[in-house]
N, C-alpha and C positions, 0 to 999 in steps of 0.2 A: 540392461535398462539404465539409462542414465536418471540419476538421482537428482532431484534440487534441494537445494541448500539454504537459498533465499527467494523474495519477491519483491519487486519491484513495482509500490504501489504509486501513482502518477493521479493528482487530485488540481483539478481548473476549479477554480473559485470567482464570483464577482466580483464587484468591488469592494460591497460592501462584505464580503466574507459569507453571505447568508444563501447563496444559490450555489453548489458545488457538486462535482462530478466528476466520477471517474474517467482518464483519460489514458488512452492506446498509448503503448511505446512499440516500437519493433521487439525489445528485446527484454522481457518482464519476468523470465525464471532465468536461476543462475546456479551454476556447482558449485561458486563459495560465497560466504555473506563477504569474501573483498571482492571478488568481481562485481557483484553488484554495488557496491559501495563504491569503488573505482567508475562505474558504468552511469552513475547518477546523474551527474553534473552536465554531461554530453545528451543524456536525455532531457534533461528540464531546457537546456539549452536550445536543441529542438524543436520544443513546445512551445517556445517562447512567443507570445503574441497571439496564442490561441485562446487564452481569457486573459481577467484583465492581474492575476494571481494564479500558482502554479508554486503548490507542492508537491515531494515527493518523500519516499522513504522506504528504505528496507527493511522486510522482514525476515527473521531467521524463519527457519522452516524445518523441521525435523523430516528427514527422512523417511524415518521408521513410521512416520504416521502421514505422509503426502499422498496417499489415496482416502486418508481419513478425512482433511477437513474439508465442511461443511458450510462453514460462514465466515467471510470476509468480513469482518464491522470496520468500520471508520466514522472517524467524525472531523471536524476543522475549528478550529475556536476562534474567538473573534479576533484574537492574536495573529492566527495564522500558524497556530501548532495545529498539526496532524497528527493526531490519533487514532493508532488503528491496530486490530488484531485480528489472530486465525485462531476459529474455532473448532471443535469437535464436538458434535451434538451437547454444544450450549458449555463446552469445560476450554475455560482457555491454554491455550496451550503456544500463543506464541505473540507476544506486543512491544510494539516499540514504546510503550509508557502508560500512563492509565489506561483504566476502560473507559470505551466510546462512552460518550451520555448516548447518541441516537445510535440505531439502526439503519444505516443511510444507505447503504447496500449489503446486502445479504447473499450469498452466491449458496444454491443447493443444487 
């Protein structure tokens, strides 16, 4: 069974920053957090012109628990950071930086 390592979260936002959603890549699990980090730039690049803002960012992803998690949070700040994490029934276990303020999507 191949293993992932990391995720490749893809976030279209308005203008003003305040309407945002997750967006399709071809290629969104990876076996190492460098491929995915390698892989980035060529994805947002793609997406380019499909809103009017367009982040992205990698999460590590623990192995040992990738049939566990339960919730994807993310949020976008007015800035244009992307903040987001994987959960396991409410215990964090994996973020690229604070915790979300919202629950903007939840994946069970």
């Amino acid at each position: 069974m191949e293993h992932i390592a990391a995720l490749l979260l893809v976030i279209g936002c308005s203008d003003t920053m305040t309407d945002c959603r997750e967006l399709s890549v071809p290629v969104g699990v990876f076996e190492t957090f460098e491929a995915c980090i390698a892989e980035r730039p060529f994805a947002l690049g793609d997406l380019r012109g499909v809103t009017p803002h367009i982040v992205g960012e990698c999460l590590a992803v623990d192995p040992a628990l990738e049939d566990d998690y339960d919730q994807l949070l993310w949020s976008v700040r007015p800035d244009g950071t992307l903040v987001a994490s994987l959960e396991v029934s409410g215990a964090l276990v994996a973020s690229n930086g604070a915790r979300p303020e919202k629950d903007y999507l939840q994946q069970q």
